[in-house]
C-alpha positions as CSV (number, residue, x, y, z in Angstrom):
1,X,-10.3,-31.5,-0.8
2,X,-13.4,-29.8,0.9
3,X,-11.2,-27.6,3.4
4,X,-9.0,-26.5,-0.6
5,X,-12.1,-26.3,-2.0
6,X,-14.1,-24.1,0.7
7,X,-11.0,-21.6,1.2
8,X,-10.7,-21.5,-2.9
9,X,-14.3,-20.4,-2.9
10,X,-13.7,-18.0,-0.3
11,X,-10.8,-16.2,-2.5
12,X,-12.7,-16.2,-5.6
13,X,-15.7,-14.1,-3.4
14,X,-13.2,-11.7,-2.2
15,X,-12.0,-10.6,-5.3
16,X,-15.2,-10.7,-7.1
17,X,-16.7,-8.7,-4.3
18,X,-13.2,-6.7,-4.1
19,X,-14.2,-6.0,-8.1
20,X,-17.9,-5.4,-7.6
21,X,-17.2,-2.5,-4.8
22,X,-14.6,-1.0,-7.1
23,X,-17.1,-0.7,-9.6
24,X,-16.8,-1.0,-13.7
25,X,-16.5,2.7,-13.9
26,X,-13.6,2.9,-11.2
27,X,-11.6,0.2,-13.2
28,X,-11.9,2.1,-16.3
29,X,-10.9,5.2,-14.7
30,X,-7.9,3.1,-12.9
31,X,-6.8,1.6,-16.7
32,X,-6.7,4.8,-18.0
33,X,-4.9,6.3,-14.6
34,X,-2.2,3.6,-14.7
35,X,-1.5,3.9,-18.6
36,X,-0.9,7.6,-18.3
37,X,1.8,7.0,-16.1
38,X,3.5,4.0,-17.4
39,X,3.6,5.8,-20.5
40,X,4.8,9.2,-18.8
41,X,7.5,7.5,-16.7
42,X,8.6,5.4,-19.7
43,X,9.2,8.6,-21.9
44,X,10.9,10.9,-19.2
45,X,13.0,8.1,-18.2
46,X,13.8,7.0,-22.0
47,X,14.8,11.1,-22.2
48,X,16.8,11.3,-18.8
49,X,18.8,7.8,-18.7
50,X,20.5,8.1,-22.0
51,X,21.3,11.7,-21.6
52,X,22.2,12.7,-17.9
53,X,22.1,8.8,-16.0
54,X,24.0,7.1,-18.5
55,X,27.4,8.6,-18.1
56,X,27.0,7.9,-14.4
57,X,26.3,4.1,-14.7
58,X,29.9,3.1,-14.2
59,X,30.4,4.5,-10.7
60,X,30.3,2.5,-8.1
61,X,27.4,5.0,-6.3
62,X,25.4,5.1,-9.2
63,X,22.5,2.6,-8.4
64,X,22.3,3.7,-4.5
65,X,22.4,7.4,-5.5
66,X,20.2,6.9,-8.2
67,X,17.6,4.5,-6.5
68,X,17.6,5.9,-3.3
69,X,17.1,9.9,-4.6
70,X,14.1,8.1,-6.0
71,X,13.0,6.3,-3.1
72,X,13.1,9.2,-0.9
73,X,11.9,11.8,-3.8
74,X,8.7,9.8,-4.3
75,X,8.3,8.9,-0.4
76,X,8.5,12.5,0.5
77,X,6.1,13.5,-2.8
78,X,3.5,11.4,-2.1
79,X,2.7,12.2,1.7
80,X,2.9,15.7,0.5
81,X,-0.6,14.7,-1.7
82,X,-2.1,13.3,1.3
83,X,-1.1,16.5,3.5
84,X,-3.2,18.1,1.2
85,X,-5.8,16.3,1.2
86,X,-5.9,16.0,4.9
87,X,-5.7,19.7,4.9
88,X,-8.1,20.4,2.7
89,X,-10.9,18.2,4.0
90,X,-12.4,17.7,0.6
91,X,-15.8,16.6,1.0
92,X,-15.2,14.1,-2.2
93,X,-11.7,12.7,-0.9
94,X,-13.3,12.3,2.4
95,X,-15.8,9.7,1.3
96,X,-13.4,7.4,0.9
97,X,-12.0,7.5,4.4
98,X,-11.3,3.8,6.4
99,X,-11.7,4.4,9.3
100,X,-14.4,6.6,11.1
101,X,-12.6,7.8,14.3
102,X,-11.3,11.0,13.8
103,X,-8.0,11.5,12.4
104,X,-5.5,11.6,15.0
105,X,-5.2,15.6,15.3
106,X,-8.7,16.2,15.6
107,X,-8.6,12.9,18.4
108,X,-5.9,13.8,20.6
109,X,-4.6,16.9,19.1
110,X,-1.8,16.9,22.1
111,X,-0.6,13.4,21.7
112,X,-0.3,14.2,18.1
113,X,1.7,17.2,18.5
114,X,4.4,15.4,20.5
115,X,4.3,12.1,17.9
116,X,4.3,14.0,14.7
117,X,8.0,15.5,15.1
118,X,9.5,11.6,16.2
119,X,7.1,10.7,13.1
120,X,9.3,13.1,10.9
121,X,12.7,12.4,12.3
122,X,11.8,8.7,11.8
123,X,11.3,9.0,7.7
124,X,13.9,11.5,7.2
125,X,16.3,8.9,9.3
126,X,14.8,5.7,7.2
127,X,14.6,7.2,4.3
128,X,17.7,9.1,4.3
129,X,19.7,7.5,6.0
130,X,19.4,3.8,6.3
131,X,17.7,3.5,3.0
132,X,21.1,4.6,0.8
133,X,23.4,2.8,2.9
134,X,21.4,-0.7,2.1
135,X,21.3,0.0,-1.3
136,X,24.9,0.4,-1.5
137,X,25.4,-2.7,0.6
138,X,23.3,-4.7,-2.1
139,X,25.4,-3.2,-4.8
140,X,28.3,-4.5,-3.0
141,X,26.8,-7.9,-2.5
142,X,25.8,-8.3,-6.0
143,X,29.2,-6.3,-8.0
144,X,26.0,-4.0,-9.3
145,X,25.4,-6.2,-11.8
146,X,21.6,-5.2,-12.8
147,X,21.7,-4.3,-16.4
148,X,22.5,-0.3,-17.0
149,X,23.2,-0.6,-20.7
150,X,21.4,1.8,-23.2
151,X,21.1,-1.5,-25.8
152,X,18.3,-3.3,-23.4
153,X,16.5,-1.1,-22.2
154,X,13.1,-2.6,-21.2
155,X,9.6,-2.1,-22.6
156,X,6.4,-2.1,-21.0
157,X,5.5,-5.1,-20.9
158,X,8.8,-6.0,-19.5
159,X,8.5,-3.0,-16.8
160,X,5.4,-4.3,-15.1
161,X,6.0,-8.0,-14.9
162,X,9.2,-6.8,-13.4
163,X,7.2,-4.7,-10.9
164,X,5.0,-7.7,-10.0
165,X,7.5,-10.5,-9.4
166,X,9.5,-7.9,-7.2
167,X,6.4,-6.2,-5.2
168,X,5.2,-10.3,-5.5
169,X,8.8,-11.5,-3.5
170,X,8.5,-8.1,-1.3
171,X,5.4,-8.9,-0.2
172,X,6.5,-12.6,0.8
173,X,9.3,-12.0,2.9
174,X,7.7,-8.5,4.5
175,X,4.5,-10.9,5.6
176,X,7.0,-13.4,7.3
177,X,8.9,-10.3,9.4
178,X,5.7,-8.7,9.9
179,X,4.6,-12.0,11.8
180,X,7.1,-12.4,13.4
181,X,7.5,-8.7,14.7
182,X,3.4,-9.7,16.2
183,X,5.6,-12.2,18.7
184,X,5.1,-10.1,22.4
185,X,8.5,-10.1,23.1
186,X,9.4,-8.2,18.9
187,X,6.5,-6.3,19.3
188,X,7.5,-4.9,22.5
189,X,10.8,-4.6,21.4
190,X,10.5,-2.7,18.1
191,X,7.0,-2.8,16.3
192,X,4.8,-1.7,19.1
193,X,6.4,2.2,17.8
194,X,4.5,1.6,14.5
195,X,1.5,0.7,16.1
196,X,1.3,4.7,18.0
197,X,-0.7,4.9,15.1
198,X,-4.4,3.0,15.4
199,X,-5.4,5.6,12.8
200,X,-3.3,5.8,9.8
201,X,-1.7,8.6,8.0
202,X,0.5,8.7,5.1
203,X,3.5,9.5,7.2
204,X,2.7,6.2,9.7
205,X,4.3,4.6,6.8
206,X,7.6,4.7,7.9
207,X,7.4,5.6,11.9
208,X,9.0,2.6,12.6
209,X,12.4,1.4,14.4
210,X,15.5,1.7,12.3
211,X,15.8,-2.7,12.6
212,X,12.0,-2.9,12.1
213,X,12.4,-1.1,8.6
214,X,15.9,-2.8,7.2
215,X,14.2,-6.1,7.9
216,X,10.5,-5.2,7.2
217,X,10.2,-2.6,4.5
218,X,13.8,-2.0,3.1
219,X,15.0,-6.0,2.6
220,X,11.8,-7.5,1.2
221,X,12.5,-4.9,-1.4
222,X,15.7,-5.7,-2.5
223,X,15.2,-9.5,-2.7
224,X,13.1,-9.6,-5.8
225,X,15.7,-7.4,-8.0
226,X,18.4,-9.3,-6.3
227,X,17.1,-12.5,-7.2
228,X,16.4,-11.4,-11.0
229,X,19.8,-10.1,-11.3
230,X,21.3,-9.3,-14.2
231,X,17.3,-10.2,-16.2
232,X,16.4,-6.9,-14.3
233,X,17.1,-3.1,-16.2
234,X,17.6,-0.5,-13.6
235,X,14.7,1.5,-15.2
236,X,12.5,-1.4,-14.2
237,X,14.0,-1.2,-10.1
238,X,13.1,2.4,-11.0
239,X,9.4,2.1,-11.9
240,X,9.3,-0.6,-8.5
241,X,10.7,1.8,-6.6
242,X,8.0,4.6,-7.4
243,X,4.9,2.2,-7.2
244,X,6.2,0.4,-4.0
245,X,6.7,3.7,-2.2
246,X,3.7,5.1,-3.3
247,X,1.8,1.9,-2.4
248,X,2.8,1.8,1.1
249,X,1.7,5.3,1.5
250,X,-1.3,5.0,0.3
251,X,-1.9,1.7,2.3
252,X,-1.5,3.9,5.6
253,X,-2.7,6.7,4.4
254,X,-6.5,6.4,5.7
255,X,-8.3,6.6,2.5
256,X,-9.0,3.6,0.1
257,X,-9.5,4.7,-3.5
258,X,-11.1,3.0,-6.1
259,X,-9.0,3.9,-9.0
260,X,-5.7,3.8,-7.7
261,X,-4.6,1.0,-10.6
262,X,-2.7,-1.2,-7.7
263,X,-6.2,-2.1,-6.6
264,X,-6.6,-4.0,-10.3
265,X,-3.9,-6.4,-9.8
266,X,-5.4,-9.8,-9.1
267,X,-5.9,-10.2,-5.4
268,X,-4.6,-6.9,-4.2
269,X,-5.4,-4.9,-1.1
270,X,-6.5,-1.7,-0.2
271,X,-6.0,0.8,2.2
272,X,-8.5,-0.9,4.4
273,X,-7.1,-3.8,4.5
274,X,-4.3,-2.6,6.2
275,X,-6.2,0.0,8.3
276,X,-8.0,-3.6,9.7
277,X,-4.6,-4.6,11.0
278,X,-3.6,-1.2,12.7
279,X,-7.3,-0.8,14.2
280,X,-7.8,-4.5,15.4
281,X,-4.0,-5.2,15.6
282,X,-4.8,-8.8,14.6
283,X,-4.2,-10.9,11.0
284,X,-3.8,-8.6,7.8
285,X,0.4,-8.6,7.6
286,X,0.6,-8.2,4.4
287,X,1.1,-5.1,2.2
288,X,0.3,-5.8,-1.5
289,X,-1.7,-8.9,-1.9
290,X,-4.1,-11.2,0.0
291,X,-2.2,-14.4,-0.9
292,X,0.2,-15.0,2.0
293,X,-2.1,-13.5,4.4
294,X,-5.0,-16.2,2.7
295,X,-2.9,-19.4,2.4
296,X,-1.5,-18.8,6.4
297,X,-5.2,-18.3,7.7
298,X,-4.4,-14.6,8.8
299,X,-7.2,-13.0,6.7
300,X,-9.5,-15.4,8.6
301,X,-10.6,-12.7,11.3
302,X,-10.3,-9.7,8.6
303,X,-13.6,-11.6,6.7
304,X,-15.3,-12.8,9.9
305,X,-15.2,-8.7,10.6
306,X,-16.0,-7.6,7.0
307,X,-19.3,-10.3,6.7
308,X,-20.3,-8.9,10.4
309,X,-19.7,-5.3,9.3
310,X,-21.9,-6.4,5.6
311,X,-24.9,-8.2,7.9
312,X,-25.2,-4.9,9.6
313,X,-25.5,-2.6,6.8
314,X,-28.1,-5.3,5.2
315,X,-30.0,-5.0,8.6
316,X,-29.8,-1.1,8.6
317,X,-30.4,-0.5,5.1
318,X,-33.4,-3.0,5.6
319,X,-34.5,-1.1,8.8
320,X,-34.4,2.1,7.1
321,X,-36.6,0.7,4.4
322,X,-39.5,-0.4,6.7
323,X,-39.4,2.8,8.0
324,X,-39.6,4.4,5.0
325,X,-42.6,2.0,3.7
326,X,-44.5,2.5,7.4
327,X,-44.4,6.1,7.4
328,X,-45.7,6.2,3.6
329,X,-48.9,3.8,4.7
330,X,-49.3,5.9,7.5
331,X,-49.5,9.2,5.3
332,X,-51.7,7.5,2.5
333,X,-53.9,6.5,5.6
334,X,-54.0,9.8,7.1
335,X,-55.2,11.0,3.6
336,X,-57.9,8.8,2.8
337,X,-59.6,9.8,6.4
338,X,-58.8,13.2,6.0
């Protein structure tokens, strides 16, 4: 009871320090971030399904054509933000930066020349490639039979406990791979390519083998819809799709934002949570939540680091204030003798 009682107390301080570093005004501005597009995706999709999706849903392409165009669409969209941000070198984006070695064209701008073109090849292969071709092998698996009608269509509410019970199974079965890809002879073998990267960029996302991604990233995500079936709308795998793209982007992206309205689930992680695991190469497996990566003891090392890292900035900030205070005295003293 002491050992489930010590690591319970050790969750609830994560997330209420997870909260406090977000800060009241970051969760508003994440509310109001995630409303605006649940509300924009729900109306442009409650336009376009009906009228130009619709009369597709019968084909036997329709939900790989249609899922995967997303996939890739919002894949491709969202490292294109963070190339602009890592172009731009905005001094307001920046402060939000993981990691504080350079970013890895200003570190070795000639290893980065010859990894950023396998980088490219790698996404447009998994993304393009591979991607569609599972999605159609699901549909094959399951006879497609994820509701498509126009009667059923889901509401809100419906849409984003949909998103967290599929990005909740994802998140499962990609810890388990991701653990066992961390076995020398795996790693070697396939995951040690994703690892080229000890500082992340958007595009590290998928720079991984073609096995490594089917097994890691592509089949954790079609568990979750598999498993709900025919209780799942397609506009809901559509909404998943967006946010789980986007979230693993933004996870090796190198920044960790405050509002991003992910970070307000309960016990989700942030970009520097998975930064930890590419920069130590230890613990921290999972990519949406803290749970599996808490109840298996792999977090363990992540909050050793983070307490050692806090202790330092107390010391510091303490340091800097007897400084401050000493050099005060000694002016005051300097002016009563003068």
């Amino acid at each position: 009871m002491k050992v489930i009682s010590s690591q319970l107390n050790k969750l609830v301080d994560y997330e209420i320090r997870r909260f406090k570093n977000i800060g009241i005004q970051n969760v508003i501005i994440g509310l109001v971030i995630g409303v605006i597009w649940l509300v924009s995706f729900y109306e442009i999709i409650r336009f376009i399904y009906p009228n130009y999706l619709y009369q597709y849903s019968k084909s036997f392409y329709f939900i790989a054509a249609t899922v995967g165009g997303l996939s890739s669409s919002s894949y491709f969209i969202s490292n294109f933000f963070f190339f602009l941000c890592y172009r731009g070198e905005y001094e307001f984006i920046e402060k939000f930066k993981t990691n504080p070695d350079p970013w890895p064209w200003k570190e070795n701008p000639e290893r980065f020349r010859k990894l950023l073109p396998i980088t490219l090849l790698r996404n447009f292969c998994n993304t393009c490639v591979i991607m569609p071709g599972l999605i159609l092998l699901s549909g094959l698996v399951r006879k497609s039979k994820y509701r498509l009608d126009l009667d059923t269509m889901p509401g809100y509410i419906e849409i984003l406990n949909h998103i967290y019970f599929i990005l909740f199974i994802d998140d499962l079965f990609s810890h388990i791979v991701h653990r066992l890809l961390h076995i020398p002879s795996l790693y070697r073998l396939f995951h040690t390519q994703h690892h080229e990267y000890d500082t992340t960029i958007g595009v590290a996302s998928l720079h991984a083998h073609p096995l490594e991604y089917i097994f890691s990233n592509l089949l954790p995500s079609l568990i979750g819809a598999l498993i709900l079936g025919e209780r799942v709308h397609i506009i809901s795998i559509y909404a998943y799709t967006i946010v789980k793209n986007f979230n693993s982007v933004e996870n090796h992206c190198g920044y960790d934002f405050p509002i991003y309205p992910i970070r307000l689930l309960p016990l989700s992680i942030g970009g520097n949570f998975h930064d930890f695991h590419h920069s130590h190469n230890a613990g921290a497996y999972s990519t949406h939540f803290i749970y599996w990566d808490f109840l298996s003891g792999t977090a363990d090392y992540y909050f050793k680091i983070r307490d050692e890292q806090d202790i330092q900035k107390k010391q510091k900030a303490l340091n800097a204030s007897k400084i401050s205070q000493e050099t005060q005295e000694s002016k005051e003293s300097k002016e009563k003798k003068g």
